[in-house]
C-alpha positions as CSV (number, residue, x, y, z in Angstrom):
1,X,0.0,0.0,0.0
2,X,2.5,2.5,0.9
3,X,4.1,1.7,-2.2
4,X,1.0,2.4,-4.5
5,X,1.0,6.0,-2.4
6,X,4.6,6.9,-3.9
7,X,4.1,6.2,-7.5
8,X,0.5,8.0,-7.1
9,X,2.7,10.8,-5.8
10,X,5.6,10.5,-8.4
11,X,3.1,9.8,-11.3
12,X,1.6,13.8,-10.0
13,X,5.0,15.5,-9.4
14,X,5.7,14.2,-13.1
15,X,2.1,15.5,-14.6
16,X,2.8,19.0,-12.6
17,X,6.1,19.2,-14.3
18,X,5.1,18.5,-17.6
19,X,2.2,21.2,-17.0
20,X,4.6,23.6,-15.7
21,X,6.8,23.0,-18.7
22,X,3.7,23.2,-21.5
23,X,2.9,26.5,-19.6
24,X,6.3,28.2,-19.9
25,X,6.9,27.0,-23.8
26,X,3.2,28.5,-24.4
27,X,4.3,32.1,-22.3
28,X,7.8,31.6,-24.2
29,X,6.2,31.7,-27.8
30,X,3.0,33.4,-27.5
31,X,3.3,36.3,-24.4
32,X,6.5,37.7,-24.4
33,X,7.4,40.0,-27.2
34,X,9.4,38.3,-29.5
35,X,12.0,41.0,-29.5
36,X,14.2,40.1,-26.2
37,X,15.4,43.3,-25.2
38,X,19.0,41.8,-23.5
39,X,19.8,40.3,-27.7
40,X,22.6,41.5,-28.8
41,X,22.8,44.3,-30.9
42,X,24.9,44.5,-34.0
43,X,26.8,47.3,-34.3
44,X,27.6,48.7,-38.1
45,X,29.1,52.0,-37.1
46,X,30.8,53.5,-33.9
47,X,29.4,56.4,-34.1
48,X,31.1,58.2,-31.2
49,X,34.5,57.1,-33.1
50,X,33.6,58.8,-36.3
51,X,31.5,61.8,-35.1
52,X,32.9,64.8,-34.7
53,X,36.8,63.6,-36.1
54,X,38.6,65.1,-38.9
55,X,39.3,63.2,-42.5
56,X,42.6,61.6,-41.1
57,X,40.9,60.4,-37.9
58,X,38.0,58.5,-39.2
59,X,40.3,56.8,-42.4
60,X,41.7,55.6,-39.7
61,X,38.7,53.9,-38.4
62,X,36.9,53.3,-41.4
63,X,39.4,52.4,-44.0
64,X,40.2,54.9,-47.2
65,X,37.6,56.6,-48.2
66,X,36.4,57.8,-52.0
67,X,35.5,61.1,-52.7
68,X,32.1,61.2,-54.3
69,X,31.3,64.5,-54.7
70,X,31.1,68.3,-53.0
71,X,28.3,69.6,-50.8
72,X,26.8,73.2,-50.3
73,X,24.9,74.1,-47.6
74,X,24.8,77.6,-46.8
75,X,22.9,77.4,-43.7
76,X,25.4,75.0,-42.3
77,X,28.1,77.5,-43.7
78,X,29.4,75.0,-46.5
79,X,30.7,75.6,-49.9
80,X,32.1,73.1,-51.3
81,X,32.4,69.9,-48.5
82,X,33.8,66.7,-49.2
83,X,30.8,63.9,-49.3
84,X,33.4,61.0,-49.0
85,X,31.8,57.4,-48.9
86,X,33.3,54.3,-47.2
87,X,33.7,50.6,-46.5
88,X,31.5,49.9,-50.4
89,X,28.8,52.6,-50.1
90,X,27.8,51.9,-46.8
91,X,29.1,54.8,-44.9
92,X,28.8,58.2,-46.4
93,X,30.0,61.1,-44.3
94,X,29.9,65.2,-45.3
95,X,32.6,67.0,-43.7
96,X,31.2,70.7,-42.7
97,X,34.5,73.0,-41.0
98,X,36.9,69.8,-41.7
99,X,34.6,67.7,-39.3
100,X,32.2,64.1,-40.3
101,X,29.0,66.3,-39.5
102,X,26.6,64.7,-41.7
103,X,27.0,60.5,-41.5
104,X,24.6,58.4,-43.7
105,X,24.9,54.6,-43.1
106,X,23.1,52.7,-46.3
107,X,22.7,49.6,-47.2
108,X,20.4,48.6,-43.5
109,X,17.5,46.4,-44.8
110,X,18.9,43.5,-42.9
111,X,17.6,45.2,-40.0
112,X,14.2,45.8,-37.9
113,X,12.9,49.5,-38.0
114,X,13.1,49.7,-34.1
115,X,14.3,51.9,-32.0
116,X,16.6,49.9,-30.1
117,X,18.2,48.3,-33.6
118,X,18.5,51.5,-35.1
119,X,20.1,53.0,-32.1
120,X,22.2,50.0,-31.7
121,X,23.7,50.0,-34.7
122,X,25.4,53.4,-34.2
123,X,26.6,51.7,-30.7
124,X,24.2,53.9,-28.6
125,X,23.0,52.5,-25.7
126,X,20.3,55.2,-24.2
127,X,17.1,53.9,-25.6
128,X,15.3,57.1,-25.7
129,X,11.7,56.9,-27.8
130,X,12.4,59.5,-30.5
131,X,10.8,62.7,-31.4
132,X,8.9,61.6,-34.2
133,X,7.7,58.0,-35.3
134,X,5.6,58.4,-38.1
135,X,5.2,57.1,-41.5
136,X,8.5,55.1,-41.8
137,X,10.8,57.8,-39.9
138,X,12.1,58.2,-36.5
139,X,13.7,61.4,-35.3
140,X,16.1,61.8,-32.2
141,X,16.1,65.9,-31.5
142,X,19.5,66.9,-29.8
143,X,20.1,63.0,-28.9
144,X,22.9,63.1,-26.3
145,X,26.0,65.3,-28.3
146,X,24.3,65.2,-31.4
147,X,21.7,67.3,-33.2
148,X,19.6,64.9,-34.9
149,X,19.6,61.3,-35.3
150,X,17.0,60.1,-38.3
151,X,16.1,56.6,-39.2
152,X,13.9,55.8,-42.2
153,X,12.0,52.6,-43.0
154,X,11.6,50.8,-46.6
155,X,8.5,47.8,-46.6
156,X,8.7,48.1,-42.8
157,X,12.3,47.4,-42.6
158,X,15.3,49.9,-41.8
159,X,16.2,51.5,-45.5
160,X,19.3,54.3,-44.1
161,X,19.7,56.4,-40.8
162,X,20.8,60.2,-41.3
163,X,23.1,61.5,-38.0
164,X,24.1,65.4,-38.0
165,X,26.4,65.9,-35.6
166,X,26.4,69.5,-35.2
167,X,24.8,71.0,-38.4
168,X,20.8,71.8,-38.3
């Protein structure tokens, strides 16, 4: 008898388990966001490397860079800056007073068009809800040191993100 009273017991401990277990794989798949906010995030450019540096300082980050063509902004007090792009296209950076103001990274449809990607990917870690979200863009006003951070979104997905650094 007291036998029959242990496997009765173990036979329940067993059935609890496999409940417990069916229960977490169900919260696993269909509760929790399917975005888990420790991932890791791939980072495509360091932008508080390239920021702010002069021609000779982000080459050396980047790689050599080819000069595509010559910006004018007169707002921004430009003429004739260098639009120089890097590693194949994907970085393209405008250099306003001998400094990568305006930073284009191209080439993103690998990746979500979320705020913690996009931010991600210039190795930023505040996750701050931008400015704007509306109609495939996302806009960071005065985002830590710089002036505007811009993402925009192609068939939901991330197409380029626009950084000025200091320029309006």
């Amino acid at each position: 008898m007291e036998q029959t009273s242990v496997r009765r017991k173990w036979a329940n401990w067993k059935f609890i388990s496999f409940v417990v277990i069916l229960i977490a794989i169900f919260v696993k798949f269909y509760v929790l966001d399917e975005h888990d906010e420790n991932a890791t995030v791939i980072v495509a450019l360091d932008l508080p490397q390239v920021a702010m540096r002069n021609e000779l300082e982000v080459a050396a980050i980047l790689g050599k860079g080819q000069l595509l063509s010559f910006y004018t902004d007169e707002k921004a007090g430009c003429e004739k800056c260098p639009r120089i792009s890097y590693r194949d296209g994907k970085v393209e950076i405008i250099y306003i007073n001998d400094i990568a103001d305006q930073i284009r990274l191209n080439k993103l449809a690998d990746y979500p068009f979320e705020n913690r990607s996009i931010l991600g990917l210039l190795n930023l870690n505040e996750n701050i809800v931008p400015n704007v979200d509306e109609d495939g863009v996302k806009t960071w006003d005065n985002y830590q040191k710089y002036t505007q951070i811009s993402a925009f979104s192609k068939s939901g997905d991330l197409d380029y993100i626009l950084v000025k650094s200091k320029s309006e």
